[in-house]
C-alpha positions in Angstrom: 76.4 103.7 -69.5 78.2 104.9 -72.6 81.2 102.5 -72.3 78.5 99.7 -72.1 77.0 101.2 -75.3 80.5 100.7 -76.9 80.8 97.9 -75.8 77.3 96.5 -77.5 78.6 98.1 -80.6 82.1 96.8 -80.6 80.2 93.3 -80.2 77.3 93.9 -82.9 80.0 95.0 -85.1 82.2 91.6 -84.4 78.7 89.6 -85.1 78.7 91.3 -88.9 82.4 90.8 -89.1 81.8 86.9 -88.4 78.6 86.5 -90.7 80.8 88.1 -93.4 83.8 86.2 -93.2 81.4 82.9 -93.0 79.6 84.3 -96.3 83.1 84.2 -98.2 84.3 81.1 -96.8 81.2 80.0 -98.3 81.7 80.9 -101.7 85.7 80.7 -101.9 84.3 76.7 -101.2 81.4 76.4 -103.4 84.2 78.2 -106.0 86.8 75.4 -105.5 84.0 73.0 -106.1 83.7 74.4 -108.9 87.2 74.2 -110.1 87.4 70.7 -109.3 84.6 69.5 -111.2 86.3 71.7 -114.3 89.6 69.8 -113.1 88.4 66.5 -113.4 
């Protein structure tokens, strides 16, 4: 029982680890948009 509790956390916590990572990828892109359309 508690090692499946860990586990369920260690797998929550990779969830908000993923949705972070996508939220940066996200905004390093919209920022090189960005500096393209200042580059061109």
């Amino acid at each position: 029982m508690h090692e499946l509790l860990a586990c369920r956390v260690k797998f929550i916590a990779l969830l908000i680890n993923k949705d972070k990572l996508r939220k940066v990828e996200v905004n390093q892109r919209a920022q090189y948009k960005i500096i393209n359309s200042v580059n061109k």
